[in-house]
Backbone as XML, in Angstrom:
<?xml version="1.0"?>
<chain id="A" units="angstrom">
  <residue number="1" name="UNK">
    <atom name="N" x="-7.274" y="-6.167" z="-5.401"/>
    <atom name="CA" x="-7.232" y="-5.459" z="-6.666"/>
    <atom name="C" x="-6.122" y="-6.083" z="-7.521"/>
  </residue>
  <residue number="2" name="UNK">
    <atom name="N" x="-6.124" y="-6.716" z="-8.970"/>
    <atom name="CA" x="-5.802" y="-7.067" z="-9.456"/>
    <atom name="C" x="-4.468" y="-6.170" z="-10.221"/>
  </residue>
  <residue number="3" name="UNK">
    <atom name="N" x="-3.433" y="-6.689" z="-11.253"/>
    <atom name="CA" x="-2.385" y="-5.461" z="-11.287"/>
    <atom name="C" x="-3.141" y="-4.493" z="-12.669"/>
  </residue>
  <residue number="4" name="UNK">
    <atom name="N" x="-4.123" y="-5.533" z="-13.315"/>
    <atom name="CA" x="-4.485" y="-4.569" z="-14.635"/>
    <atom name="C" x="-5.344" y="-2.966" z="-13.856"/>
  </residue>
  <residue number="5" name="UNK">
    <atom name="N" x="-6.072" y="-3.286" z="-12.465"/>
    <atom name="CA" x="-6.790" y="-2.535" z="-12.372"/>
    <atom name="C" x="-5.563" y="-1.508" z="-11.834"/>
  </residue>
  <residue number="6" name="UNK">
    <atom name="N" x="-4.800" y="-1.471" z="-11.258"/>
    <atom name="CA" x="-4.336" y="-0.866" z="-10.940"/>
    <atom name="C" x="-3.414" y="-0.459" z="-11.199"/>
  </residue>
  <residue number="7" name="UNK">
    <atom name="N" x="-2.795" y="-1.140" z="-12.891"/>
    <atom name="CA" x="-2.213" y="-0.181" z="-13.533"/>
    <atom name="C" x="-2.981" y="1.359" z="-14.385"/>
  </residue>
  <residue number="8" name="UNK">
    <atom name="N" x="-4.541" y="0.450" z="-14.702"/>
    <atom name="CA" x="-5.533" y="1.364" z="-15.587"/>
    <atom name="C" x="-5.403" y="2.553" z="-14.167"/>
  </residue>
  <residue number="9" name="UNK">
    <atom name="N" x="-5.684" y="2.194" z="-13.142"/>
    <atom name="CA" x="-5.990" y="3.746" z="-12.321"/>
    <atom name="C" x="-4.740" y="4.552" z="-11.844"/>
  </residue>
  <residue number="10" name="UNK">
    <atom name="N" x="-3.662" y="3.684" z="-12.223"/>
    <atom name="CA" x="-2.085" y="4.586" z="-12.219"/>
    <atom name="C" x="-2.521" y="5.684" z="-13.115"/>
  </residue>
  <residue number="11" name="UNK">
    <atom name="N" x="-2.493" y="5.026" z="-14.535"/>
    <atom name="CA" x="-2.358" y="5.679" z="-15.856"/>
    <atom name="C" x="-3.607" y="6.281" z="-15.767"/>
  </residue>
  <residue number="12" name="UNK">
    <atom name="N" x="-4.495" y="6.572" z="-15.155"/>
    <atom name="CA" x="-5.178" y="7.578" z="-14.768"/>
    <atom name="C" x="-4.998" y="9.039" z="-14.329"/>
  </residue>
  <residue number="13" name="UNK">
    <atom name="N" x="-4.561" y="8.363" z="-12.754"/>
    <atom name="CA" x="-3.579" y="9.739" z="-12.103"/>
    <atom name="C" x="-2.946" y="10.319" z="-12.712"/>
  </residue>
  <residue number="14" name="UNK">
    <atom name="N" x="-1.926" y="9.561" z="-13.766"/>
    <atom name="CA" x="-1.013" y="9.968" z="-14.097"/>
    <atom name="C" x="-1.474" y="11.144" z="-15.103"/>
  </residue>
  <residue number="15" name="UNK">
    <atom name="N" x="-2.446" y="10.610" z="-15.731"/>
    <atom name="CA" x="-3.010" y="11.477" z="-17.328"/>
    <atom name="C" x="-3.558" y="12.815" z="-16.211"/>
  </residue>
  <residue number="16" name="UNK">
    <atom name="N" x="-4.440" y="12.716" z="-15.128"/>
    <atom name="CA" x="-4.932" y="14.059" z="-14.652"/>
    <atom name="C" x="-3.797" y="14.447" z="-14.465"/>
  </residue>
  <residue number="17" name="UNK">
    <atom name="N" x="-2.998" y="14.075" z="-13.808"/>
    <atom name="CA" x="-1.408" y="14.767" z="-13.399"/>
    <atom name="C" x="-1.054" y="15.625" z="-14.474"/>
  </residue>
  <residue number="18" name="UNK">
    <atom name="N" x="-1.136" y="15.678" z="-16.093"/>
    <atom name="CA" x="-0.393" y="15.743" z="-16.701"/>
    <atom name="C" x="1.333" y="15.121" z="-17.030"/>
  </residue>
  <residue number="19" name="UNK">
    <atom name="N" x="1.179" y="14.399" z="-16.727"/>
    <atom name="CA" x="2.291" y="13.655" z="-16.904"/>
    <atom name="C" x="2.285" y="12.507" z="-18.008"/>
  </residue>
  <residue number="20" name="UNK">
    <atom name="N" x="1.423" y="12.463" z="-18.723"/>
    <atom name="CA" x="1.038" y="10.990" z="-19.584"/>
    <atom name="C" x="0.788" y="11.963" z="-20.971"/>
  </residue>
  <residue number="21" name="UNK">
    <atom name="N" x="1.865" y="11.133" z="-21.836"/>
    <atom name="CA" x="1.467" y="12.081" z="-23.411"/>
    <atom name="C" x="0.608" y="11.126" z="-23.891"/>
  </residue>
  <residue number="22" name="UNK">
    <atom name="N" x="-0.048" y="11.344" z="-25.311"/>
    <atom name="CA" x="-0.401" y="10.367" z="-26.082"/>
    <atom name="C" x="-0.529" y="10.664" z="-27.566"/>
  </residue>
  <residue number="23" name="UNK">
    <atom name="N" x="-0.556" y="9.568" z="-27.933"/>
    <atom name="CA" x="-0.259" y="9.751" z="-29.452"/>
    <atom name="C" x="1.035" y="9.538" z="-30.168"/>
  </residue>
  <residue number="24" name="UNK">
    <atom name="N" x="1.556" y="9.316" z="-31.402"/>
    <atom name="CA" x="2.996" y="9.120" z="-32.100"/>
    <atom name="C" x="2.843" y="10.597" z="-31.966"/>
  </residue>
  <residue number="25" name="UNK">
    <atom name="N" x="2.734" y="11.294" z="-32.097"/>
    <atom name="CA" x="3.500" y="12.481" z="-32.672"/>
    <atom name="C" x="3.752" y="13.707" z="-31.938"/>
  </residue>
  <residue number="26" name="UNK">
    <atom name="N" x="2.584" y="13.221" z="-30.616"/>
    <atom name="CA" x="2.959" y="13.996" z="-29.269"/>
    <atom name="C" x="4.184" y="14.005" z="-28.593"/>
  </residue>
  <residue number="27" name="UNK">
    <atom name="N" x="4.196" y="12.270" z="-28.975"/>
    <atom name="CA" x="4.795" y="11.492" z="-28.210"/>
    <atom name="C" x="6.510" y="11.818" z="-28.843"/>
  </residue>
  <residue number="28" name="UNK">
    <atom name="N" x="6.503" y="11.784" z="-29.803"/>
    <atom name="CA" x="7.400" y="11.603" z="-30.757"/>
    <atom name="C" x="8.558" y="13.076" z="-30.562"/>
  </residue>
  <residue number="29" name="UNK">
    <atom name="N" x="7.353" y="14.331" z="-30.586"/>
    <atom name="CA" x="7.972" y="15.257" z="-30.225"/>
    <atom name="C" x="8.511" y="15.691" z="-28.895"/>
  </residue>
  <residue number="30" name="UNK">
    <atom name="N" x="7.800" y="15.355" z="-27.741"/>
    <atom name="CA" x="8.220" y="15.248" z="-26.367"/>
    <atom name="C" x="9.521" y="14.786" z="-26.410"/>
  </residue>
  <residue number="31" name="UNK">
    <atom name="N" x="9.968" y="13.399" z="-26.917"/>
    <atom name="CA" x="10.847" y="13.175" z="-26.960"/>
    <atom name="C" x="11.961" y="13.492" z="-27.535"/>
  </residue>
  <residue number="32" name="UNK">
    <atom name="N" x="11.695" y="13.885" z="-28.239"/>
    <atom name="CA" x="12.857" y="14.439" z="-29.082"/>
    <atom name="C" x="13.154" y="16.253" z="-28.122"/>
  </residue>
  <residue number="33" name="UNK">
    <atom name="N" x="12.263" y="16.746" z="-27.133"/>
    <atom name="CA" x="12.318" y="17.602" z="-26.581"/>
    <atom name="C" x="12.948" y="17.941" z="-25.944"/>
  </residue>
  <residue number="34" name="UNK">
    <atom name="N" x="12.670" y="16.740" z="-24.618"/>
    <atom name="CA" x="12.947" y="16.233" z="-23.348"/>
    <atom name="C" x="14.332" y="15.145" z="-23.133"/>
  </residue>
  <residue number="35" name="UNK">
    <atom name="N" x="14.132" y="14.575" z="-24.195"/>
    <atom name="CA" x="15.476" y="13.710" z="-24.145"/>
    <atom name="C" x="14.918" y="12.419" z="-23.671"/>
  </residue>
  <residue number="36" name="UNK">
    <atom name="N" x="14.334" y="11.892" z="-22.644"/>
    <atom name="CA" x="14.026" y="10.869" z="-21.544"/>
    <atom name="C" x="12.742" y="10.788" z="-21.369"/>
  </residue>
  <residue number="37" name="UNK">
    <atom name="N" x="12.390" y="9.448" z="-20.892"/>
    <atom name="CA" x="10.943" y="8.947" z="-20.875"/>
    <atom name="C" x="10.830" y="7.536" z="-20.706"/>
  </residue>
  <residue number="38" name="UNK">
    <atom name="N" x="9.428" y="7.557" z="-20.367"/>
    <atom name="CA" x="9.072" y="5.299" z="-20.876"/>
    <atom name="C" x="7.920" y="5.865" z="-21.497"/>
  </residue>
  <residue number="39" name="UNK">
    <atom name="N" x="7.987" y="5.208" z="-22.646"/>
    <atom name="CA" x="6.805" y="4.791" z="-23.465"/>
    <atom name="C" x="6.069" y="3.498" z="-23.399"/>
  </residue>
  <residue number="40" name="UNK">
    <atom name="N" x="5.066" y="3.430" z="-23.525"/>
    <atom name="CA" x="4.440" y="2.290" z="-23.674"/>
    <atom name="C" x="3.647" y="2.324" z="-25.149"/>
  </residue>
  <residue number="41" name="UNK">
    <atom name="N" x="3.873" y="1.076" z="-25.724"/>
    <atom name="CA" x="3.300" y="0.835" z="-26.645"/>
    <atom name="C" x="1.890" y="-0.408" z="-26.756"/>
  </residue>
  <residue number="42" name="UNK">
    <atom name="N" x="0.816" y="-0.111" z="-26.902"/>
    <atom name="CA" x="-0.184" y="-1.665" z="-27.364"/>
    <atom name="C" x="0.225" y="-2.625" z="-28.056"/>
  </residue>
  <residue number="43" name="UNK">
    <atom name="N" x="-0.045" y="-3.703" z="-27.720"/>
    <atom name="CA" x="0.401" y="-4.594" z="-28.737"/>
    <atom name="C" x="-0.095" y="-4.642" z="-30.101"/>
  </residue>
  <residue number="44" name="UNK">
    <atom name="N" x="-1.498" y="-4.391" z="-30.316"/>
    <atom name="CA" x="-1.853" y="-4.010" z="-31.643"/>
    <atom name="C" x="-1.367" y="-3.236" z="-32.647"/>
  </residue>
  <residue number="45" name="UNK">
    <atom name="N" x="-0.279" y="-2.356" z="-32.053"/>
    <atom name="CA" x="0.400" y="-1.212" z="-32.852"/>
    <atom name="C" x="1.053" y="-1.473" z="-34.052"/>
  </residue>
  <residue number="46" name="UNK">
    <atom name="N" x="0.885" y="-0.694" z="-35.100"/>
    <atom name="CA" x="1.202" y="-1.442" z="-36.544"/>
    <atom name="C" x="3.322" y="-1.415" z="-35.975"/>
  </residue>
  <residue number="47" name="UNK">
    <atom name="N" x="3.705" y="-2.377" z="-37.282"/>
    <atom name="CA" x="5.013" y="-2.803" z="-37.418"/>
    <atom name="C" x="5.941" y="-1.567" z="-37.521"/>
  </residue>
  <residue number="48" name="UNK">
    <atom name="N" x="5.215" y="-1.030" z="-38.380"/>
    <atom name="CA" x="5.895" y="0.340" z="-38.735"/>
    <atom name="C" x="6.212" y="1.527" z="-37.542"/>
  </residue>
  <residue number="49" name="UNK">
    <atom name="N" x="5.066" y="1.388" z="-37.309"/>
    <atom name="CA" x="4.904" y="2.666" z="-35.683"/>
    <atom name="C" x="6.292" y="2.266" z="-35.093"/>
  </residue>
  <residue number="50" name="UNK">
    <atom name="N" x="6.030" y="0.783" z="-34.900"/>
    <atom name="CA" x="7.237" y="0.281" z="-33.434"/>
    <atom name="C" x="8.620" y="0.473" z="-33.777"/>
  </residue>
  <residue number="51" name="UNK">
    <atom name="N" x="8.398" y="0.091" z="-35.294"/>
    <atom name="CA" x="10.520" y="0.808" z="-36.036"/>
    <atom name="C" x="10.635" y="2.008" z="-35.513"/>
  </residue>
  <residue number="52" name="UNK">
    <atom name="N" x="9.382" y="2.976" z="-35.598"/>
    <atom name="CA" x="9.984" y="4.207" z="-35.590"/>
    <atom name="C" x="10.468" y="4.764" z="-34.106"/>
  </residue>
  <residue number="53" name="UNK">
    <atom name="N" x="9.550" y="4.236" z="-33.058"/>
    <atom name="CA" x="9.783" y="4.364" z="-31.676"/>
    <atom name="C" x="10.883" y="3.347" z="-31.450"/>
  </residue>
  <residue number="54" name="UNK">
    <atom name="N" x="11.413" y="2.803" z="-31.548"/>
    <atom name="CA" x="12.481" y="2.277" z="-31.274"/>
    <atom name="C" x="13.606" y="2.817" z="-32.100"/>
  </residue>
  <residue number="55" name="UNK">
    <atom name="N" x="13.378" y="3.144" z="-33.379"/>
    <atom name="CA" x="14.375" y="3.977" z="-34.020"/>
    <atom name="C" x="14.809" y="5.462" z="-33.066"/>
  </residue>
  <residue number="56" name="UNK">
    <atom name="N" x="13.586" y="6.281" z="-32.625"/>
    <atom name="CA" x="13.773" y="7.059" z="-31.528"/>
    <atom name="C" x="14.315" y="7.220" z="-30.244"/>
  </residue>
  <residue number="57" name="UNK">
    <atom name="N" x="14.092" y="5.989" z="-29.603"/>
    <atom name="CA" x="14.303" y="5.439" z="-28.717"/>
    <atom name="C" x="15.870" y="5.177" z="-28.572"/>
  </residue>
  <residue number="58" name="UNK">
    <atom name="N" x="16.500" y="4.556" z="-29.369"/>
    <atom name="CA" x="17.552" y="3.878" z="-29.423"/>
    <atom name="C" x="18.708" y="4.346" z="-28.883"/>
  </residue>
  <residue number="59" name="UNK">
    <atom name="N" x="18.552" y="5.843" z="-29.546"/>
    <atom name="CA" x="19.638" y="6.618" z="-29.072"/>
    <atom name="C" x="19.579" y="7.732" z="-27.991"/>
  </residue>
  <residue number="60" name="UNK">
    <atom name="N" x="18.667" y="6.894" z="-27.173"/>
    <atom name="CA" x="18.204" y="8.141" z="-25.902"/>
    <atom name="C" x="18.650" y="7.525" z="-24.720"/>
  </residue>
  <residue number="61" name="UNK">
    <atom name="N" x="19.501" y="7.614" z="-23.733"/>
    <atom name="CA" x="19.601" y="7.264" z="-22.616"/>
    <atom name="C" x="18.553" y="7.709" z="-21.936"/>
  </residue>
  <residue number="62" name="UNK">
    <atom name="N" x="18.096" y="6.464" z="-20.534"/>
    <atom name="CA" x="17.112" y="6.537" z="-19.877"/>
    <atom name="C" x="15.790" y="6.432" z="-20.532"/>
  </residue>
  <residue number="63" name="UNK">
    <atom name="N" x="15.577" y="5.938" z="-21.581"/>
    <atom name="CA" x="14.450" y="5.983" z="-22.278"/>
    <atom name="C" x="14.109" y="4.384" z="-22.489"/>
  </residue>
  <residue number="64" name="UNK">
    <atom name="N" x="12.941" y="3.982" z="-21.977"/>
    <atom name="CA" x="12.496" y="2.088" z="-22.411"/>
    <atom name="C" x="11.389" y="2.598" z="-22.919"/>
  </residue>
  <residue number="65" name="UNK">
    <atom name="N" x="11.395" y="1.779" z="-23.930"/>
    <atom name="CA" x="10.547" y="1.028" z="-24.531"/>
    <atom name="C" x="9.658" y="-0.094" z="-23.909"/>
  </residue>
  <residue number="66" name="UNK">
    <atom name="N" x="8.352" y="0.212" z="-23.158"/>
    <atom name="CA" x="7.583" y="-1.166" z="-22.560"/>
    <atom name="C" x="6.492" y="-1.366" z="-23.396"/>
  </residue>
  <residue number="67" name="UNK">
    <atom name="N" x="6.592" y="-3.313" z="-24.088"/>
    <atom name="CA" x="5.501" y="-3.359" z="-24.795"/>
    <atom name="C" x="4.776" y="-3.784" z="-23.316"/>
  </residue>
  <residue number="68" name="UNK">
    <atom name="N" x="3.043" y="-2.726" z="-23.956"/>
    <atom name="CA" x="1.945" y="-3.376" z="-23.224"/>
    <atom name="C" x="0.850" y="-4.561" z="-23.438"/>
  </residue>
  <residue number="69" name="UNK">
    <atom name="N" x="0.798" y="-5.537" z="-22.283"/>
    <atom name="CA" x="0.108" y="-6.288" z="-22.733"/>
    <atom name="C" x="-1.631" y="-6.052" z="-22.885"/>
  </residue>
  <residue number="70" name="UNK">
    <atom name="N" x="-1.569" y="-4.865" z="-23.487"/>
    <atom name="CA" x="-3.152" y="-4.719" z="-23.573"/>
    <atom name="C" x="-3.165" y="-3.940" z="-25.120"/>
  </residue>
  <residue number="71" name="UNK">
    <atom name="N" x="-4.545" y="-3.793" z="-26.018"/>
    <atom name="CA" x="-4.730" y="-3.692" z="-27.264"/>
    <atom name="C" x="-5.227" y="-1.770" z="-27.312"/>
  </residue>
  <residue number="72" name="UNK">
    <atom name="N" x="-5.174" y="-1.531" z="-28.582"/>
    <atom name="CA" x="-5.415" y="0.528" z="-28.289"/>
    <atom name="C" x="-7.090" y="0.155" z="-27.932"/>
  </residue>
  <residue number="73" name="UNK">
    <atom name="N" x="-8.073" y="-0.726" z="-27.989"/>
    <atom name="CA" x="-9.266" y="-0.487" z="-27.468"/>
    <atom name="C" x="-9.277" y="-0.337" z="-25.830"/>
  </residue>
  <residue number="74" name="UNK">
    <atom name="N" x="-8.746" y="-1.469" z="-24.783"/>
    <atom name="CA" x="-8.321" y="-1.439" z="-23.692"/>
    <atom name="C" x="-8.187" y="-0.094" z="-23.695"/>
  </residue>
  <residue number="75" name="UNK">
    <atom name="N" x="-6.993" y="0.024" z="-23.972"/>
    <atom name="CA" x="-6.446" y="1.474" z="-23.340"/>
    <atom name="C" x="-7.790" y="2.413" z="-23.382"/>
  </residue>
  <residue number="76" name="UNK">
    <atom name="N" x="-7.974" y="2.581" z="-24.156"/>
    <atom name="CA" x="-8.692" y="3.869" z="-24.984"/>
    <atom name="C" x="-10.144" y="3.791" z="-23.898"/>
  </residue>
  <residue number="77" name="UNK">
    <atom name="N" x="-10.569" y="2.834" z="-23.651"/>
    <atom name="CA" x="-11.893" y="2.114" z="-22.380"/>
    <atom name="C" x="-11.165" y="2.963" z="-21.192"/>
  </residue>
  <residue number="78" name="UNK">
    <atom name="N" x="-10.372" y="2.803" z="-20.918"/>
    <atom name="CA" x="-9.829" y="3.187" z="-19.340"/>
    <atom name="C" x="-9.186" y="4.703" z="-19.380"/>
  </residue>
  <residue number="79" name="UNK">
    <atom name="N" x="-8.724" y="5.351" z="-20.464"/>
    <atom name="CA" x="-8.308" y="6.672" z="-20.216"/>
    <atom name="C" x="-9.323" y="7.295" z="-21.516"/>
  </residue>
  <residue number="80" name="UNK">
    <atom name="N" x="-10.208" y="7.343" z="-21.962"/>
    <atom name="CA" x="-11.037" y="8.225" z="-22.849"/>
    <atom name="C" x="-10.755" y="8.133" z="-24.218"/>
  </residue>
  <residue number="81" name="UNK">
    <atom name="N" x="-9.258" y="7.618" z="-24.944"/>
    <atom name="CA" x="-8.670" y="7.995" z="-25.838"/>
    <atom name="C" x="-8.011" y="6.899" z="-26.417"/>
  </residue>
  <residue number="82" name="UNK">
    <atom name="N" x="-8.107" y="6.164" z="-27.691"/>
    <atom name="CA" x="-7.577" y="5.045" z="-28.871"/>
    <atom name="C" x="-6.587" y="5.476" z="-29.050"/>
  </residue>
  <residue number="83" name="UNK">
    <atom name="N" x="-5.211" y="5.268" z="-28.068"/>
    <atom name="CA" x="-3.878" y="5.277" z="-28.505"/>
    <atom name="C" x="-3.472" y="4.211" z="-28.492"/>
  </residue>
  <residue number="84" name="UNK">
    <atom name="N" x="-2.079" y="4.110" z="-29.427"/>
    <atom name="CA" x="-0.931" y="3.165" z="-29.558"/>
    <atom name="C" x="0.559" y="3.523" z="-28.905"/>
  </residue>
  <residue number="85" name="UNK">
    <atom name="N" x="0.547" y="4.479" z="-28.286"/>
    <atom name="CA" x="1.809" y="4.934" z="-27.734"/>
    <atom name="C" x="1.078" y="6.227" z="-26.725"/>
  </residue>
  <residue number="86" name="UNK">
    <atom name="N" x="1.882" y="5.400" z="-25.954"/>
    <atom name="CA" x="2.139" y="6.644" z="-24.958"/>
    <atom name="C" x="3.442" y="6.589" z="-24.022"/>
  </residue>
  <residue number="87" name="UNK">
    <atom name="N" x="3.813" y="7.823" z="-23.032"/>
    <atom name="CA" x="5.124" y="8.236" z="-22.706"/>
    <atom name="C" x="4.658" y="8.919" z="-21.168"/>
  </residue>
  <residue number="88" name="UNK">
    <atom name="N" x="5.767" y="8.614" z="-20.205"/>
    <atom name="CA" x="5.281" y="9.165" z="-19.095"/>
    <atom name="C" x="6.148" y="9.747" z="-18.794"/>
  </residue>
  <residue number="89" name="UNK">
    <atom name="N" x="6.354" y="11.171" z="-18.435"/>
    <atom name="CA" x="7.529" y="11.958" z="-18.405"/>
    <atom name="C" x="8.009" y="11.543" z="-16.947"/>
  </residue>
  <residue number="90" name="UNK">
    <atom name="N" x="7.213" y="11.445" z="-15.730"/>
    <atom name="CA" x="7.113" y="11.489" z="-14.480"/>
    <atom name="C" x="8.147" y="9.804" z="-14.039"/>
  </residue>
  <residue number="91" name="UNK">
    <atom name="N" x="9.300" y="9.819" z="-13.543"/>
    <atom name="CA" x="10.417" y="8.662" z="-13.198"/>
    <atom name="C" x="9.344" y="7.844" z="-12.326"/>
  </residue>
  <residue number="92" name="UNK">
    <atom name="N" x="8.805" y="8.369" z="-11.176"/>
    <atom name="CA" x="8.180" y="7.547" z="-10.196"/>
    <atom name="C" x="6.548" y="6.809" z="-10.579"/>
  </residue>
  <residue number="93" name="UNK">
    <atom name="N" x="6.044" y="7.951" z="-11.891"/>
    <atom name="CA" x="5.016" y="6.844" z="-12.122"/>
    <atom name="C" x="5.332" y="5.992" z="-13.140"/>
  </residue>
  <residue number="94" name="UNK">
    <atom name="N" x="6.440" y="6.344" z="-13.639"/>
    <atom name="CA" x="7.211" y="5.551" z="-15.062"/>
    <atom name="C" x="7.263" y="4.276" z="-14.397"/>
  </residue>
  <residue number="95" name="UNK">
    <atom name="N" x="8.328" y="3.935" z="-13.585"/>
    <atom name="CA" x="8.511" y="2.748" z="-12.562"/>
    <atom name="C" x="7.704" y="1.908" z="-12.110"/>
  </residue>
  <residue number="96" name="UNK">
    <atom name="N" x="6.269" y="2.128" z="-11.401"/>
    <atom name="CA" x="5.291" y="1.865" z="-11.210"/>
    <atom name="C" x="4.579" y="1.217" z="-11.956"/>
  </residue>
  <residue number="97" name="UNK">
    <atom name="N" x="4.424" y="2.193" z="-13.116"/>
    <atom name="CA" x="3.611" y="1.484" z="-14.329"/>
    <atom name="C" x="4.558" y="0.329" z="-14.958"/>
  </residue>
  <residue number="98" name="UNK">
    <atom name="N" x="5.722" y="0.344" z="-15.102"/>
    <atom name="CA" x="6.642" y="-0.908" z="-15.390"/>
    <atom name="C" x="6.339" y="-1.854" z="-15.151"/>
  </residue>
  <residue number="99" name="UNK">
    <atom name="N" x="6.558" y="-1.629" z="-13.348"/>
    <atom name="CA" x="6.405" y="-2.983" z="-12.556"/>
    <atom name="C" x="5.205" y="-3.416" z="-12.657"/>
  </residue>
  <residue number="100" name="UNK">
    <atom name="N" x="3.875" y="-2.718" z="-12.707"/>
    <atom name="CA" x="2.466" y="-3.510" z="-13.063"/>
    <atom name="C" x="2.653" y="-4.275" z="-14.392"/>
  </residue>
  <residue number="101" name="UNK">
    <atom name="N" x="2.563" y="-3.767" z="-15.322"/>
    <atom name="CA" x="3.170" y="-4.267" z="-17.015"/>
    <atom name="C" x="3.731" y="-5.236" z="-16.416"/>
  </residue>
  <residue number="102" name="UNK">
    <atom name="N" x="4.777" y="-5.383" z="-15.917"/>
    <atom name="CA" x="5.434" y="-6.665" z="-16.172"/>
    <atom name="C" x="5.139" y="-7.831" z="-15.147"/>
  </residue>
  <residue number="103" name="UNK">
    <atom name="N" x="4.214" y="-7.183" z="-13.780"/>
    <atom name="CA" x="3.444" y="-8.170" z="-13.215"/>
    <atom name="C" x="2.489" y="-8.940" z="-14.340"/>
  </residue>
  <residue number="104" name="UNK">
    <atom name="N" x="2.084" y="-8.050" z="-14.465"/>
    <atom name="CA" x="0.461" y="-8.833" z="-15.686"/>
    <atom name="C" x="0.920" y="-9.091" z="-16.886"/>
  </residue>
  <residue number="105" name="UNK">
    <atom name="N" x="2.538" y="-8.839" z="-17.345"/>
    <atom name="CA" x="2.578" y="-9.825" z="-18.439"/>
    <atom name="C" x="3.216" y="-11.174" z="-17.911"/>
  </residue>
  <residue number="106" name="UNK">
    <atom name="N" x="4.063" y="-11.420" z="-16.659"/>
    <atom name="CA" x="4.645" y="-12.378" z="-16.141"/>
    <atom name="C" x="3.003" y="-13.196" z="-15.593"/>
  </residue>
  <residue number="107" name="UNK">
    <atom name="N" x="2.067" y="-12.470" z="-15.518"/>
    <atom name="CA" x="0.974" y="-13.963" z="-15.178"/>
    <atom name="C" x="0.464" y="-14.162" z="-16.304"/>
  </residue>
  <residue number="108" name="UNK">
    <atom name="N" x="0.678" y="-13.444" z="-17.460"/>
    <atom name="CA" x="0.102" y="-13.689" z="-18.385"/>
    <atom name="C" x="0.610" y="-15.071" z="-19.167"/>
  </residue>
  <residue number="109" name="UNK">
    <atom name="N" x="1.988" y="-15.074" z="-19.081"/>
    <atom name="CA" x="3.002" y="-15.978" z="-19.166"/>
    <atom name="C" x="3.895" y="-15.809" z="-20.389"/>
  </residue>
  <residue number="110" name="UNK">
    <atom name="N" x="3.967" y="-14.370" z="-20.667"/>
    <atom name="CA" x="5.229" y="-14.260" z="-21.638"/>
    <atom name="C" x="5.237" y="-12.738" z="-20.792"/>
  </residue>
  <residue number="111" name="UNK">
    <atom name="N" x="6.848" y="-12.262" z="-22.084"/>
    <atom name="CA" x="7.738" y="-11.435" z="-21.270"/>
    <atom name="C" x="7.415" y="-9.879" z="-22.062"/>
  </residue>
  <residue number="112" name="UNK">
    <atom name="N" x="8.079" y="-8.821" z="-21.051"/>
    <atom name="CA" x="7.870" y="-7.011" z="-20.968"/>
    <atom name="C" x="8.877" y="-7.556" z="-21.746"/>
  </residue>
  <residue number="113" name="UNK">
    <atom name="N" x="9.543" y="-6.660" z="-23.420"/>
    <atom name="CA" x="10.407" y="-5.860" z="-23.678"/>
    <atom name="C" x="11.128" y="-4.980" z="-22.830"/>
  </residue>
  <residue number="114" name="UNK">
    <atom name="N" x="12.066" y="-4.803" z="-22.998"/>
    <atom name="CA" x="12.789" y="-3.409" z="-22.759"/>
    <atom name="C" x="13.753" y="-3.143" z="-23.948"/>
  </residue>
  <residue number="115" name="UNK">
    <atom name="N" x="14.132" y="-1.461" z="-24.246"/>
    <atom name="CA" x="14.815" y="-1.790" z="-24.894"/>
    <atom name="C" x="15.635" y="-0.760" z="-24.948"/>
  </residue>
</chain>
């Protein structure tokens, strides 16, 4: 099993779990809630979106920023739903999903953000 497939069926679990937000503004508010998180963003995501999540972001300890190397159609194919951001409240599937991301962007042959 390859790492895309098995990040898509992380971020699966994770969404039945309830543990997976989606959307800017779900997302946006969680955070500002909760304090802490990883977000993931698509790479397709407009310029603007990403100021603002990183503007959010910035001043949150424990909080990354992971760009994903996949587009909001991808995503949206594998969990039901055309997002550009999403946030995983859960530390242990946060981690997980990292390390896949940055498996499949390291074969991809460029690099995960953090930030």
């Amino acid at each position: 099993m390859n790492y895309q497939t098995k990040f898509f069926n992380l971020l699966t679990i994770c969404e039945k779990s309830g543990n997976l937000i989606k959307g800017f503004d779900t997302v946006k508010e969680a955070l500002q809630k909760n304090g802490s998180g990883c977000v993931f963003i698509c790479q397709d995501l407009s310029q603007r979106t990403r100021k603002e999540i990183d503007y959010i972001c910035s001043g949150m300890k424990n909080t990354d920023v992971i760009n994903l190397p996949f587009d909001m159609d991808q995503v949206g194919v594998n969990i039901g739903k055309k997002v550009g951001v999403m946030a995983v409240c859960d530390q242990g599937f946060a981690a997980k999903l990292k390390q896949y991301a940055s498996a499949i962007t390291e074969s991809a042959g460029s690099d995960v953000e953090k930030h």
